[in-house]
N, C-alpha and C positions, 0 to 999 in steps of 0.2 A: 566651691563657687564655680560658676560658670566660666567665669572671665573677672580677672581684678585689676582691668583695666580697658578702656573704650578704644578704638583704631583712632581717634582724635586726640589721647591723653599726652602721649610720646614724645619728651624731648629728650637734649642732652645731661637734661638734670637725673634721668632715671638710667643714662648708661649705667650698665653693670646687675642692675637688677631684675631678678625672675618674677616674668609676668605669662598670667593667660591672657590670651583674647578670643574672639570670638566674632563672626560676621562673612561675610560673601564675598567671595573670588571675587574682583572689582577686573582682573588682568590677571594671565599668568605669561611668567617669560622666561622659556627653557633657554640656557646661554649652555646648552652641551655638556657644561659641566657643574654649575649655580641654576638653582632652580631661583626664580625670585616673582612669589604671589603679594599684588598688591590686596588686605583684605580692608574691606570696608565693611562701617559698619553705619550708622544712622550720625556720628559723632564726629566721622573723617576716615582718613585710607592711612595704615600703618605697611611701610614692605616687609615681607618676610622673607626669610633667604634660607635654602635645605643644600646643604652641602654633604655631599656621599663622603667624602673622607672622614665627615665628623660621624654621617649615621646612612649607610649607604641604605638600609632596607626602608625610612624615612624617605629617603631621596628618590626610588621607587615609587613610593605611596604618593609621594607629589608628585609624579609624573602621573598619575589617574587623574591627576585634580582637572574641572576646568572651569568655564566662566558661569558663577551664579550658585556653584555650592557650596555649601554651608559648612565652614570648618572651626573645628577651636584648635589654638596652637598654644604649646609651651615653649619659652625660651626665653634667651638674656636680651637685654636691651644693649646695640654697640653703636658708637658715632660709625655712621658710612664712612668707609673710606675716601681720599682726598680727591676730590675734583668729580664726584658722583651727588654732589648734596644738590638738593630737589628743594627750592628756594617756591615751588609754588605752591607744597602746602605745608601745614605748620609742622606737619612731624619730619618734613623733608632733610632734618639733621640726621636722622638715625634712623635704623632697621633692629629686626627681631631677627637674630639667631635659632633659627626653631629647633626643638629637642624632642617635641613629639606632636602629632597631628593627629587629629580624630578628625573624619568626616560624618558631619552630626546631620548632612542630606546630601543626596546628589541631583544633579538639575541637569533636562536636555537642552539644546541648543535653544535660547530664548528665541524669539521670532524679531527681535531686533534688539541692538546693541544697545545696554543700561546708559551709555554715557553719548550715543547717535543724538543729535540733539533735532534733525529732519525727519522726523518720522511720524508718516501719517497719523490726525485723531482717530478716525477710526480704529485702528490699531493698537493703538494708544487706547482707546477705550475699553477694548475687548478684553487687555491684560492689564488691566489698571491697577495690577497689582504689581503688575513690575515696571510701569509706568511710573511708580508714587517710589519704587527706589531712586529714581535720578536725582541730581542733587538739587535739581534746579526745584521739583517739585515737594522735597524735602523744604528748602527755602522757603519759596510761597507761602506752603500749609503752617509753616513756623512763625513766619510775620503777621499770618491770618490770626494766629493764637494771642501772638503779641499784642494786637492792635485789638483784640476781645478783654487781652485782660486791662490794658491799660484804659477799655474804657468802663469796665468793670469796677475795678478799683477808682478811677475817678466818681463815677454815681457810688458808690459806698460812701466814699468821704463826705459828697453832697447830702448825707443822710436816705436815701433810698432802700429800698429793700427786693430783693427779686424774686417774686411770684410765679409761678407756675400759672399758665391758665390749659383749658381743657384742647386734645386735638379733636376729639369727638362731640361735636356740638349740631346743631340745626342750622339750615339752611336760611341766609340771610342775603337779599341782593346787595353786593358791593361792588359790585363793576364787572368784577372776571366770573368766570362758569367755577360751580365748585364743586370738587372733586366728592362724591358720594360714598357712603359705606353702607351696605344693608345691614337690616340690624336682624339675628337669626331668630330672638327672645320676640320681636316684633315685626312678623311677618308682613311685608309691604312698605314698613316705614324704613327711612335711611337719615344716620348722621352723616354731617359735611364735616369734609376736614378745611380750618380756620383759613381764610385769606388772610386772616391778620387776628390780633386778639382785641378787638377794637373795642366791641361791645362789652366781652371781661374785662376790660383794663379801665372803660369809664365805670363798671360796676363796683372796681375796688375803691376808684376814687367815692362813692356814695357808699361804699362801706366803709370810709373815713382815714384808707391809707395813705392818703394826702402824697406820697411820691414813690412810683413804684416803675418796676427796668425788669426785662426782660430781654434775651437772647433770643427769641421767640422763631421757630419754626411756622412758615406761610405756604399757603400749598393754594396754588392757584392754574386752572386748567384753560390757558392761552395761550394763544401763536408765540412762538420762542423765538429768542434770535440770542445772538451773542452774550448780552447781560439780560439774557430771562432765564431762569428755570423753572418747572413746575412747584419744585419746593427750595424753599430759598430762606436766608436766616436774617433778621432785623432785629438793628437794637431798637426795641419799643418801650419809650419811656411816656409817664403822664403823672401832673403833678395836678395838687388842688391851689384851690385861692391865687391865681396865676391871672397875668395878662400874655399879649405877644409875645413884649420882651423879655419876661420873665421866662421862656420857654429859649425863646433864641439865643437868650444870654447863657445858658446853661449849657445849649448844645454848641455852641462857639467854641465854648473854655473845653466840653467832651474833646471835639473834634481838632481843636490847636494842640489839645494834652496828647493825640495820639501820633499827631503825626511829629509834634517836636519829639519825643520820645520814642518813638516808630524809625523814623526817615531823617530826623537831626534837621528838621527845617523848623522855620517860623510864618506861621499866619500869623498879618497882620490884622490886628482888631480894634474895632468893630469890622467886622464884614461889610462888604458894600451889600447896599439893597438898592434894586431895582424893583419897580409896580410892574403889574404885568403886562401893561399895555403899553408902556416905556418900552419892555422889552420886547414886544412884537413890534413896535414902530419902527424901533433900532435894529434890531438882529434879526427879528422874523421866527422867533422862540420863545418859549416860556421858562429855557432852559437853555441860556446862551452859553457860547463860548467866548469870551473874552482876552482870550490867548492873542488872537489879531485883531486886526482892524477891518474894514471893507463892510463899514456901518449902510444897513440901507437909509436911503433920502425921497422924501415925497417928491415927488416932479408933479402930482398932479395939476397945479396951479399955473404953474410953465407950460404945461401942455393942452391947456383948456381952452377949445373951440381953435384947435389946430389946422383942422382939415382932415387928419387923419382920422377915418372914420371907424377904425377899432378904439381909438384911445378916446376918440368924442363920445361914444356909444358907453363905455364902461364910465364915464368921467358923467357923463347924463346920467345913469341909472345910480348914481352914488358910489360906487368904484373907486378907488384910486388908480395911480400910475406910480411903480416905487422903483427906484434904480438903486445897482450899486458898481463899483468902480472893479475894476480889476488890473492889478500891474503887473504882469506876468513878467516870469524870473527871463534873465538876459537869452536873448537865443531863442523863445521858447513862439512860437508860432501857429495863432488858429486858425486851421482849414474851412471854407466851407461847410465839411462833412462834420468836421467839430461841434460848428453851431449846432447845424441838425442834430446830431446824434441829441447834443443838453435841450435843443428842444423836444426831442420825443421823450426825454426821459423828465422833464420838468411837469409834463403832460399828468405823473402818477401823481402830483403834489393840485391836482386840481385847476393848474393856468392852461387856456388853449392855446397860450404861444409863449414866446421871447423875442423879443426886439435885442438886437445887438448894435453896438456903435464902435466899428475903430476908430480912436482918436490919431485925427492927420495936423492939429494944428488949435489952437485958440477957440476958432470955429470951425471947424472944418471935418468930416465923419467921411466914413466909408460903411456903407450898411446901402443892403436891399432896399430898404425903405427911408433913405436920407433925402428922397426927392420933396418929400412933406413936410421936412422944415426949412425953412429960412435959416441962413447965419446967426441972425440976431435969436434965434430960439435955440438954437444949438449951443451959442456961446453961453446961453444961461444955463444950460443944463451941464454942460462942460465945469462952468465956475462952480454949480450947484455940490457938485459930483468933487471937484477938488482932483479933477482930471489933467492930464499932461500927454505929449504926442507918444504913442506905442501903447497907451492904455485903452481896456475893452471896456464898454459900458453894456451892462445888461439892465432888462425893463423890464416887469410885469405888469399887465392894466387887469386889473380882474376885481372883483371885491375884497373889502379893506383886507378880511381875513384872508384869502387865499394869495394875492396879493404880496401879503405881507411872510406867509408861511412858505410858503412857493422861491420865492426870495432867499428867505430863512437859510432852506433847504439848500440852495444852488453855493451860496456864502460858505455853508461850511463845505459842499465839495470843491470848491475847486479850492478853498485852503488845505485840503485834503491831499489833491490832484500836485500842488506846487507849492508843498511845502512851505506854508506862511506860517503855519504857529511852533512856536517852541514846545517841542516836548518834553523840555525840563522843566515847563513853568507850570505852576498852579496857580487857578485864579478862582475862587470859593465865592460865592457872593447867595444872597437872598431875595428871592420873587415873591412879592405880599401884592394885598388889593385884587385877589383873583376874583371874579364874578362868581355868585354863589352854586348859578345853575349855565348848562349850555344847552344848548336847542336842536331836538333832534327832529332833521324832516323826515327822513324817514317814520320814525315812529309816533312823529305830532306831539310831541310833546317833553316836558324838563326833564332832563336827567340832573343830578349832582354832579358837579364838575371835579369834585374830591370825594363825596360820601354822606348821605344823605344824617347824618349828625354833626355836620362843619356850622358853627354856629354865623348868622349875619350880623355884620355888622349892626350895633342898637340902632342909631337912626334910621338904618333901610328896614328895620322890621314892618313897619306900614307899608313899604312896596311888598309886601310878600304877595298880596292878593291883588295890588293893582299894576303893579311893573314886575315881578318875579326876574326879567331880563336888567333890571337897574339894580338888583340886590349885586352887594360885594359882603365876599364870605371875610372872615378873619382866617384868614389860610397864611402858611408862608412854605414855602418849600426850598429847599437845599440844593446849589446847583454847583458841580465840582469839574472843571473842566469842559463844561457841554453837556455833561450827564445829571440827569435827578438823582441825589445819593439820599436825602430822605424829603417828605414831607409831614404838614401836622397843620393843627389849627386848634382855635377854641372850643371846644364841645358846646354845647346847647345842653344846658341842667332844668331848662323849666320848660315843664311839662304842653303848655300852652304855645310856645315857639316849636318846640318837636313837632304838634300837632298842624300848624300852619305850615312848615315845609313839608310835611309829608305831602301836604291838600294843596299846597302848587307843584309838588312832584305828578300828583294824580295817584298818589297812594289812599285809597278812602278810609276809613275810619273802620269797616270790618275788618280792610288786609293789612293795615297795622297791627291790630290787633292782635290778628292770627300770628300774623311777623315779627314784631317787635312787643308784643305788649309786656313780657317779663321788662324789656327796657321803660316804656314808659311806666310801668307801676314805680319801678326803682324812681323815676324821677320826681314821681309825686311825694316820696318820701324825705325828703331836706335833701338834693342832690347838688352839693356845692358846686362852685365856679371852676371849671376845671379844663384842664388842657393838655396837648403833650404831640408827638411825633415819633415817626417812624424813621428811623435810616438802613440803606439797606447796605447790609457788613458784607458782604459777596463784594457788590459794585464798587464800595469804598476801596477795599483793600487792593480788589485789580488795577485802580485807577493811581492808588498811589506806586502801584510795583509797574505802572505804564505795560499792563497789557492790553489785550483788544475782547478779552475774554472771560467772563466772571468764572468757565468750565475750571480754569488754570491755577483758581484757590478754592476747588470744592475737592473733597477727595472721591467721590463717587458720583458723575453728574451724569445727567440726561442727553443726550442726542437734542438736535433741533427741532428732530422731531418727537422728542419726550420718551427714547427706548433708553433702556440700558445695555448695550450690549456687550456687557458682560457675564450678566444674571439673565437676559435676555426676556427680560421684562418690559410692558406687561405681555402678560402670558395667558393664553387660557387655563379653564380650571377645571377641575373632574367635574362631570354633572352630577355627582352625586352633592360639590359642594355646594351647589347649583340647586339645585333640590330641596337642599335644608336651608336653603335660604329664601324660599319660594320664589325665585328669579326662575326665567325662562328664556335663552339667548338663541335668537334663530339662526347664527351664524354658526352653532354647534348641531343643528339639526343632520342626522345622517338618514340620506336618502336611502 
């Protein structure tokens, strides 16, 4: 055997016993006369100790050693001697005697230290392979696994079954660009790789697997930031003969199973739910954070027919005016250049200004533009606001949506900025009653505000063709911290409903056809009542270990900007392959 025992196994119950081990120089520490190699292995760090009097040509051999190569050692297990025990890790009672050493590799100076814990991603990404030895990304990738099986095992018990769907399929509009593969046997044509298995997974439901989960790999070609990647892993589950709550209820008891058993906490359940327009009045999100406070407030009514002719103008055209409070931590002081700076940057959220208000008193402000109200209009907006003397009042007058989003946006930075919310707290909650479609001016016309198979609401199916903007889908989505960790909703199984969202999307009747008509034939064939959701296992699992980064639980992730580099991918490719796939790339053209 290689090793009959892991660098983690090692106490004082195994003093006196011959063991191998096996694993990586972690530290080496010549004391002159005691060599003493910490090795690690994936399991923990055992020390070992080469003493020349016991084996001086050994002691030699250890003097070659150094950080990161691969050795197996024989020897006895001793309690350390007295006043040397190492109380921070578990083997920290006792050391290996070593009696012989093989160097099974040798390794050059790594490009930065396995246990550094400052050390640039880039860098980090390039050697990701000695990146994934530190312990801390050890940990991650291990809770990642935990919190898969434990919801693994929870849908098995619920009777589910987990299906494979294809990653080679045809191209379907679902929101994001999809990643393409030429196909060599079919010169011209290309499979897409899945944004999701949306279309298989209601297919299995009409092929009457009534509840089925998947692990499911998403490959989606969009702007990346911190929790994006191009391919990314969701539990995708979808049941038959279901409503809402029969979907919620199940993903509750998922998601409480994993983190009591993950993390040793308790959600408490039911989940709160909020409607979506609840949550854009209040937060300015459709994906709050609920950690603090610093709720927006309509002031538009307080401020109607003011004099001030920004807020009269947006308050005439249907507009609102929304404020929210801010109590900045003791000591903590806004500049002039403050304001500016958050108004030029609130400017990307769509509003062309911010109003600010120091509060001096009752009624009393200090602001640029305090000359336009009166006392009596300031105390109400003061009382409104739940305001007190040292607090800042900010304002957007814009339309309801921007407004309210613009807002949103400002709320969670400066909870950001001065540290309002507890980062130890989780607050889980549910957004339903979403609108089925949103409006795009740019392009004139409905998009899906989730997916254009999110079933409506039964009563709004008559608005399909006369209000399309009054329809509310059966959607709910999962929101953990401020983050979307999944969504889902009711499918549409009758054939007749498919066809009318398509035709207020402005999808006609041939380009469905062409697009989906494998789906609509399926539905014409008894396709029961069925429903399900997506959660994304990346976002979860960062969210619970409080990082900032889905990168930090993937073991090989993408760049921001979608490279690898450390495959150094993508890459170009021989023209010859290029050739047999009858592609022709004019950025490979040699002049």
């Amino acid at each position: 055997m290689m090793r009959t025992a892991t660098c983690g196994d090692l106490s004082s119950k195994n003093v006196d016993k011959e063991v191998t081990l096996a694993g990586w120089v972690d530290t080496r520490r010549d004391h002159g006369n005691l060599i003493f190699i910490d090795l690690r292995d994936r399991w923990g760090i055992t020390q070992v100790v080469f003493n020349p009097e016991k084996n001086a040509d050994l002691h030699r051999l250890a003097e070659t050693v150094r950080s990161e190569f691969v050795l197996q050692v024989k020897g006895r297990v001793s309690n350390r001697p007295q006043g040397t025990v190492n109380k921070k890790i578990p083997t920290g009672e006792v050391e290996v005697l070593a009696d012989s050493l093989v160097i099974l590799n040798a390794s050059p100076t790594p490009p930065f230290e396995i246990g550094e814990m400052n050390v640039g991603e880039d860098i980090r990404l390039k050697y990701r392979y000695l990146d994934l030895r530190r312990r801390v990304m050890l940990e991650n990738l291990s809770f990642r696994y935990r919190v898969s099986k434990i919801a693994r095992d929870y849908l098995d018990k619920q009777a589910f079954i987990e299906i494979e769907t294809p990653y080679l399929t045809r191209s379907t509009p679902e929101g994001a660009r999809d990643y393409l593969v030429p196909s060599r046997v079919h010169t011209g044509s290309f499979y897409a790789l899945p944004q999701s298995p949306q279309l298989f997974k209601q297919l299995l439901m009409v092929g009457g697997y009534d509840r089925y989960f998947q692990l499911a790999r998403c490959f989606r070609d969009e702007d990346l930031r911190s929790d994006r990647q191009p391919e990314h892993t969701q539990i995708d589950i979808e049941m038959s003969f279901v409503e809402e709550e029969d979907v919620m209820n199940l993903v509750e008891g998922m998601v409480a199973d994993c983190v009591e058993k993950a993390k040793g906490l308790k959600f408490a359940r039911p989940f709160k739910h909020l409607s979506y327009e609840e949550a854009l009045s209040r937060f300015g999100s459709d994906k709050p954070d609920l950690r603090f406070d610093m709720e927006l407030v309509d002031l538009t009514e307080i401020f109607a027919e003011s004099g001030f002719k920004v807020f009269d103008s947006v308050i005439k055209s249907g507009g609102k005016v929304r404020g929210i409070c801010l109590r900045p931590p003791q000591g903590v002081e806004y500049s002039r250049k403050d304001f500016d700076d958050l108004t030029a940057w609130i400017q990307d959220y769509g509003a062309k200004g911010l109003a600010w208000f120091k509060v001096k008193g009752p009624d009393s402000v200090e602001s640029p533009i305090q000359k336009f109200f009166v006392p009596d209009r300031m105390a109400k907006v003061i009382g409104s606001l739940q305001a007190q003397a040292g607090d800042i009042l900010f304002m957007v007058a814009s339309t309801p949506q921007i407004s309210a989003v613009a807002l949103g946006a400002l709320r969670v930075k400066l909870a950001h900025r001065h540290g309002l919310m507890d980062l130890d707290r989780f607050e889980v909650l549910w957004i339903t009653d979403f609108p089925l479609f949103e409006w795009d001016e740019d392009g004139g016309r409905y998009h899906a505000l989730h997916h254009p198979f999110t079933s409506p609401m039964e009563k709004d199916i008559p608005l399909l063709e006369k209000d399309p903007a009054a329809v509310r889908a059966r959607a709910y989505d999962l929101v953990l911290n401020g983050v979307e960790i999944g969504g889902g909703s009711i499918r549409i199984h009758r054939r007749d409903v498919q066809d009318k969202v398509f035709r207020a999307l402005g999808i006609g009747a041939d380009e469905a056809r062409d697009k989906f008509g494998f789906l609509l034939d399926a539905l014409s064939y008894g396709a029961p009542p069925h429903g399900g959701l997506a959660m994304g296992l990346d976002r979860f699992v960062a969210l619970l270990l409080g990082l900032d980064s889905i990168r930090e639980v993937i073991a090989f992730p993408k760049t921001q900007k979608g490279t690898c580099l450390m495959t150094e991918a993508p890459s170009e490719v021989h023209p010859d392959q290029l050739k047999e796939l009858g592609l022709h790339v004019k950025s490979l053209d040699r002049v």
